[in-house]
N, C-alpha and C positions, 0 to 999 in steps of 0.2 A: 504493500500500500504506500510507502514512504514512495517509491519511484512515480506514482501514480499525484502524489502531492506533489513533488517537486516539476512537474508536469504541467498540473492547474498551476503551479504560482508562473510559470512560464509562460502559459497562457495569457494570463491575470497578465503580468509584467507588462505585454507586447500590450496586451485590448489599453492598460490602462495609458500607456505613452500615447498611443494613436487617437482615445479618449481625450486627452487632453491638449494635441493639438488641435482636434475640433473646439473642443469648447474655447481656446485663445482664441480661433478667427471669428467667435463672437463679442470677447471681453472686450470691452470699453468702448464698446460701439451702441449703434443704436440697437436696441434688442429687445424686441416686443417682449411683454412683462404681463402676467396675468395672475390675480387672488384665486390660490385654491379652497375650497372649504375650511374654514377654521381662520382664514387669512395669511395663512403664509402663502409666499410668489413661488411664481415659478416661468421660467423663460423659455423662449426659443430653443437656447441652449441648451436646457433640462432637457428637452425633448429629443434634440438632433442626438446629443450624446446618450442617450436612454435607449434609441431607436438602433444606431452603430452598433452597441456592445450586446444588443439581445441580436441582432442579425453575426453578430462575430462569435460572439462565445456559444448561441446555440449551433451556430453553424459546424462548429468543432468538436460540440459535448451534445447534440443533438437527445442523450439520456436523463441530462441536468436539467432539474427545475428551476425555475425563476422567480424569484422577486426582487422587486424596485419600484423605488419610490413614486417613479412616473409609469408607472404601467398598473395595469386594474390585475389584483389579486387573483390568481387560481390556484384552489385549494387544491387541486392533484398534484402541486410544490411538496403535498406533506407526504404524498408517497413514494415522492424518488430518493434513492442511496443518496444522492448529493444534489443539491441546489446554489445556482449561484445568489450572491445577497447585493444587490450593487445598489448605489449611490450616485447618479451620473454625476452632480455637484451640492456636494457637502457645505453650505457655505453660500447658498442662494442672494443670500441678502447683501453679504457683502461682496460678492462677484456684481450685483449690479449696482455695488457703488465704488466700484472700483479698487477693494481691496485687494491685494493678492493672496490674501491667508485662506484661499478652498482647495479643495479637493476633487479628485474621483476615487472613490470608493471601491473595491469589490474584493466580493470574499469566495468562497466556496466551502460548504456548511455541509458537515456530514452529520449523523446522531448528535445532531442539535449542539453542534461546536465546530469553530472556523478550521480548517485544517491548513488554508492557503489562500493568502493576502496579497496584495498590490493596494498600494493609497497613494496617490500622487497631487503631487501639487504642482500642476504645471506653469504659472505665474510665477513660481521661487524654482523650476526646474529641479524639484525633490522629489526623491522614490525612495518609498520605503516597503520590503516586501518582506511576508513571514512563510513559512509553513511548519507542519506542526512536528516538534522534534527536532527542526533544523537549525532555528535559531529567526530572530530576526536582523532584517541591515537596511539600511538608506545608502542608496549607492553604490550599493554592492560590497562595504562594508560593513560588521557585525556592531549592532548597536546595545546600548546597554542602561536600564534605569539609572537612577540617581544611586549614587551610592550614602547618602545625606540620610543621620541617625535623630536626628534633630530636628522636631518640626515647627520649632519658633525658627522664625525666618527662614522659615523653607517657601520656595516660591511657588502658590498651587494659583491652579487654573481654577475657574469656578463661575458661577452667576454671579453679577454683581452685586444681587440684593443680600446670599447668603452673607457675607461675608460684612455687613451693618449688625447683624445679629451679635449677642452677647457672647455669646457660644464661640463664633470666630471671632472674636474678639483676645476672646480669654484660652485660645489655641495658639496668638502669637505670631501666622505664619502672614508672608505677602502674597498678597491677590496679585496675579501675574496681569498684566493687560489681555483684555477681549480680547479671544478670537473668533470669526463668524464662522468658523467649522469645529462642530464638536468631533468628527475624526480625526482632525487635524490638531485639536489637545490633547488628546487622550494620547496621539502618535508624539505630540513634543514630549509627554510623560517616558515613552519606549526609550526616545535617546536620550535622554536624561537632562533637556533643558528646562524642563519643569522638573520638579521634585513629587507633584502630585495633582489631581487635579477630581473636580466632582463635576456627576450631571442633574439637573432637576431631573423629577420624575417627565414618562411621557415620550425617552427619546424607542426610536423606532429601531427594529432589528440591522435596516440601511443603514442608519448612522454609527452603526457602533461594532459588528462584523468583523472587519477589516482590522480597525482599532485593537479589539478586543486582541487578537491572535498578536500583533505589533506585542501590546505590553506585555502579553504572558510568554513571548518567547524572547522579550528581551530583560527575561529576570521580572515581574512584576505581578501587579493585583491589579485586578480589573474585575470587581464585584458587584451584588448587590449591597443595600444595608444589613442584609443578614449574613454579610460574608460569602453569598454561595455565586460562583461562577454564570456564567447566565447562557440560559438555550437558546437557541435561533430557532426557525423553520417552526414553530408550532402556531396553535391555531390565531393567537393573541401575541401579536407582532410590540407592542407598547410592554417596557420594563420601568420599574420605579426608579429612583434616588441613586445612586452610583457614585462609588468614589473607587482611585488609582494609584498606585503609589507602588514603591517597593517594598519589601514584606517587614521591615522596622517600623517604616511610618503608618502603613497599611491601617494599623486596627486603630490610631490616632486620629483619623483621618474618618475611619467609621463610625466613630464616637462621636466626633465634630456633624456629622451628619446628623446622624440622631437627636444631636441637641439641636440643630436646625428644626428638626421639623417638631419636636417639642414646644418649640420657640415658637412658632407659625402656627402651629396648633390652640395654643395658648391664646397669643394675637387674635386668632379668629372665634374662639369662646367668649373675647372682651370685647369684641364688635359689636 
């Protein structure tokens, strides 16, 4: 099986370079833009690149099932050995305001765990690919979490709002600057430019896939608040509260959560 992973992430590599040339020849241009349900956008670009990689990778894996963001759910995804997980752009929002911090995304989910990654960011011309057992690397070399035992002034990613809470507060660490891709922190968590980093509840199995495999094969944690690893490909695609780190900061990191939403909890009892 390990030859058959290092395969997909081969696959994955090549779709997501070529992914992301598309999506450049629409960045910072005019690029029709449309509200999907709930109000998040979504572009032109979402769709060219959505449409590329399910014509590329099913072309190749014609047995893989599919989900993404931009394409309507089929639930015969849940009865294939492998399904791919993709992302066309991680980062919607600020692709159309012209940040360079997104991504494309893609994973390849076996028994409900990534086994083979490519995340790329092609505005900062960065790749980062994992598969499972092999290690993760940006560039083709092997990258590696924070090695940082101390989580006062440890630099974590996170929502803006958590980190006014008392909770983080009385944690000590620095809020790192927004990113508009949550694969794209979770991936600075892998190579150790963050030290750790959280998601709100609500992110999608697309956004986090890829990610996910990055920091567990570059030495890390990538949970939920109960500690447990998280599934892909089941029937309820939306996971809760997440926090990242390497396995010192880890449970530091899960605690700080907890008291968020204690915090929040609270708050909205005195409303």
């Amino acid at each position: 099986m390990t030859d058959t992973f290092h395969s997909d992430r081969t696959l994955l590599e090549e779709a997501a370079r070529e992914a992301g040339a598309l999506a450049l020849s629409f960045f910072r241009r005019d690029c029709q833009s449309w509200s999907k349900e709930g109000g998040s956008p979504v572009t032109e670009a979402d769709f060219a690149v959505d449409r590329f990689l399910n014509e590329t990778l099913l072309a190749a894996r014609p047995d893989y099932g599919w989900l993404s963001e931009e394409t309507a759910d089929d639930p015969a995804r849940r009865d294939c050995d492998a399904v791919f997980v993709i992302d066309p752009i991680d980062g919607t929002r600020g692709f159309m305001a012209g940040d360079e911090r997104w991504c494309v995304s893609l994973a390849v989910v076996r028994d409900g765990r990534p086994v083979a990654a490519a995340l790329y960011a092609p505005a900062l011309d960065r790749l980062y690919t994992a598969t499972a057992g092999g290690g993760a690397h940006a560039e083709g070399e092997a990258i590696a979490v924070s090695s940082r035992r101390e989580v006062r002034e440890a630099a974590i990613g996170g929502p803006k709002g958590w980190f006014r809470h008392d909770t983080m507060q009385r944690l000590g660490a620095r809020h790192a600057p927004y990113l508009p891709s949550l694969a794209y922190r979770f991936a600075l968590v892998a190579d150790g430019s963050l030290d750790g980093a959280f998601a709100k509840p609500r992110a999608h199995d697309w956004d986090l896939a890829a990610a996910d495999l990055l920091v567990h094969e570059a030495g890390g944690r990538l949970t939920s608040v109960d500690g447990q690893s998280l599934l892909y490909n089941r029937e309820s695609l939306r996971h809760g509260a997440l926090a990242a780190g390497n396995a010192v900061l880890h449970p530091e990191l899960l605690a700080a959560v907890h008291g968020v939403i204690r915090d929040e909890e609270r708050a909205g009892q005195a409303a």
